[in-house]
N, C-alpha and C positions, 0 to 999 in steps of 0.2 A: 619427319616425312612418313607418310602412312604405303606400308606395302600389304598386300593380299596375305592372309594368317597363313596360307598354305605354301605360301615360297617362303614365310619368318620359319617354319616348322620345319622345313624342309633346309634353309641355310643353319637350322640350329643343331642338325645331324639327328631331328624324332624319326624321319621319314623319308620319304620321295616326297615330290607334289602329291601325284593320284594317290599313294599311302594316305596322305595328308588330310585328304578331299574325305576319303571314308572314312579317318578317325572322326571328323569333323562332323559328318552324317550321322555317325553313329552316336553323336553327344558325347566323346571323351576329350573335347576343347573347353576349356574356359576360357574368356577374357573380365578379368576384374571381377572376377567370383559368378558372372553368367554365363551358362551354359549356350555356346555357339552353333548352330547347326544349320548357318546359311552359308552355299558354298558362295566366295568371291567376295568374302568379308573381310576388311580392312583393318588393319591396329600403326599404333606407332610403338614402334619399340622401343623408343626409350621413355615411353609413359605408359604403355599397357601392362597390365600384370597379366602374362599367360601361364595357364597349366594344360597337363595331358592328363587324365586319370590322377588328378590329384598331386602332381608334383609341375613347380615350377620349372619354366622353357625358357633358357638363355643361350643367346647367339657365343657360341664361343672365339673368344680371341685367336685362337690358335688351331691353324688347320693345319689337320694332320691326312696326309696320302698315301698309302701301303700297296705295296703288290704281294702275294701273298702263290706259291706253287702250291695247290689246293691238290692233294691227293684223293684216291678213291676212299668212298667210306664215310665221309664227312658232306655232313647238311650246309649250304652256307643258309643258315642263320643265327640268331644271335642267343638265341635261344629255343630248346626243344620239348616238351612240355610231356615228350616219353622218353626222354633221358642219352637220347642217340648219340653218335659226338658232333660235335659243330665245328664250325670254321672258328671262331673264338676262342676254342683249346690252343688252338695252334700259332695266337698271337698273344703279343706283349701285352703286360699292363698298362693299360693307359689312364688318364685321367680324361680324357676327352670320350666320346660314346661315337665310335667310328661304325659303316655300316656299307652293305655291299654293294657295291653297282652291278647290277645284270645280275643273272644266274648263272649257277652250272649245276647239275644233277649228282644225286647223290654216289652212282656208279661213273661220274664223268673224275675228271681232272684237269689242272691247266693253270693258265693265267685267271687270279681273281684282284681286281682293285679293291679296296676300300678306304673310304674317308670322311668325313663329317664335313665336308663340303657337299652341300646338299646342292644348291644348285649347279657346282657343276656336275654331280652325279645327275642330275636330273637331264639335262642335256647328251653327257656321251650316253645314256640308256635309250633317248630317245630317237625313233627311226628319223624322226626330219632333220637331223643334222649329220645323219649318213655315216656315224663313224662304225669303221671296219674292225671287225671280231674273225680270226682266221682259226681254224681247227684242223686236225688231224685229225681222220674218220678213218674206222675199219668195217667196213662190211659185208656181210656175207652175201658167197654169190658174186658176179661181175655186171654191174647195170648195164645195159646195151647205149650206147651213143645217142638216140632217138630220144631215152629216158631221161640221160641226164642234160640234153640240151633244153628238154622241158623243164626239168628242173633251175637251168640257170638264166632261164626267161623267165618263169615263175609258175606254179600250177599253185590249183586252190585246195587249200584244206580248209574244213570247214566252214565252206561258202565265201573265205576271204584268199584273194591269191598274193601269195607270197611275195615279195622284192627279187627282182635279180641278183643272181647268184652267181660266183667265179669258184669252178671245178676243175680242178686235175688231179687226173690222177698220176700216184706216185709211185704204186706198186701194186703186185699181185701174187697170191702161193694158193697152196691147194684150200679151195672154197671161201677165200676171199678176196677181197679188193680194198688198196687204201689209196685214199683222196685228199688231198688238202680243198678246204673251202673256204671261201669267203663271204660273208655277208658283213650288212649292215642293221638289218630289223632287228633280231633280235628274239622275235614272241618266243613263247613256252615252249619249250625241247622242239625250237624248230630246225634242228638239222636232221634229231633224229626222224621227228615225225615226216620231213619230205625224202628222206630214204625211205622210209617205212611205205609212205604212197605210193611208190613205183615198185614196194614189192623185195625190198633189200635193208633186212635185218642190222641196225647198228652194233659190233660189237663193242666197238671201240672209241669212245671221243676223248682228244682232249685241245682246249685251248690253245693257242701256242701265241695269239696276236691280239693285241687289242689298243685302235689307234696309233696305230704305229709301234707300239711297247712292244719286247718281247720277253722272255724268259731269262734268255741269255745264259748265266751262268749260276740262275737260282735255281737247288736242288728241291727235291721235292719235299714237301714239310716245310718248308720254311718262306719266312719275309727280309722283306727289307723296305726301307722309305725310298718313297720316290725324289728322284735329284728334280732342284729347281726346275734344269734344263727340261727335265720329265713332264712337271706339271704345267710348264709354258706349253710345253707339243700338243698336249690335250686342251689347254684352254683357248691355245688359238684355233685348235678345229672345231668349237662351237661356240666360238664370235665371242670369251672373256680375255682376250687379250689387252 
């Protein structure tokens, strides 16, 4: 049976889709020694031969799931290419090539997933299937009620407006304010940058929710694998159940 190169790449733990899509553009896909660069191009995988940059892409038998309490300090990526630390220090040797779902910033912390389940990373990252990321935020200053109810209807950053938002706040000391938030999108440093919109400095984010997942009793610096039960909760909120 033939699936699109870019969800075979992305179930084999190379990428995301969109990852996927621009290795593909860029000419770092073969199929059967030809270089691919049509996006929505098809293979069958148990007869094509694919490579990424020169090494062969296999779907691997064994999916692996980690949640991972990502401290300040650390890049999640897989690699740095000016020597920073990465989220990788901080986890086990695998055999499998596991990778991140979402972001978190290098001054953030919190809950990070990762796994070489590539479609289902590709679904909880994605906003249409709505799954919820909740943070703890600190920042400076007290936004006014006006501000943040703008905020949780949605205001536009650069030309595009934001998803609704669920805000409370949870406390306050001298010159700042902290919030728990809720979202679903997602995009690039988008809690800090719509505090930043209305005028109120993030000092402080961290993760604490994701899909229902929490923390719980993982200290900071460390993982663990996620239980069955765990990866059923997530796959039934974007329809692989």
């Amino acid at each position: 049976m033939q699936i699109r190169l870019n969800k075979f790449l992305s179930q084999a733990g190379v990428a995301s889709r969109r990852e996927a899509d621009s290795m593909i553009a860029e000419g770092k896909v073969k199929v059967n020694g030809q270089v691919i660069r049509e996006l929505g191009s098809k293979i069958d995988p148990k007869k094509d031969r694919v490579e990424v940059e020169g090494k062969r892409v296999k779907r691997s038998e064994n999916l692996v799931y980690l949640i991972l309490n990502k401290p300040q300090g650390f890049l999640v990526t897989l690699k740095d290419p000016f020597g920073r630390p990465t989220v990788t220090q901080l986890l086990p040797a695998l055999r499998e090539r596991i990778f991140p779902i979402g972001r978190l910033d290098y001054d953030s912390c919190g809950l990070l997933l990762l796994t070489n389940d590539g479609e289902l990373a590709f679904r909880l990252a994605h906003p249409r299937f709505e799954v919820r990321k909740t943070y703890l935020v600190k920042v400076k200053g007290e936004p006014g009620s006006s501000a943040l109810s703008g905020l949780e209807k949605g205001i536009y950053i650069e030309g595009k407006k934001t998803a609704p938002a669920k805000i409370v706040r949870i406390a306050g000391g001298p010159g700042n304010t902290a919030f728990k938030v809720e979202i679903y999108e997602g995009r690039k440093r988008e809690v800090k940058r719509m505090f930043e919109a209305i005028g109120h400095k993030v000092l402080q984010l961290q993760r604490v929710g994701f899909g229902g997942l929490t923390l719980g009793k993982l200290k900071e610096g460390k993982w663990r694998f996620l239980t069955p039960k765990e990866v059923d909760l997530l796959k039934k909120q974007v329809g692989l159940d």
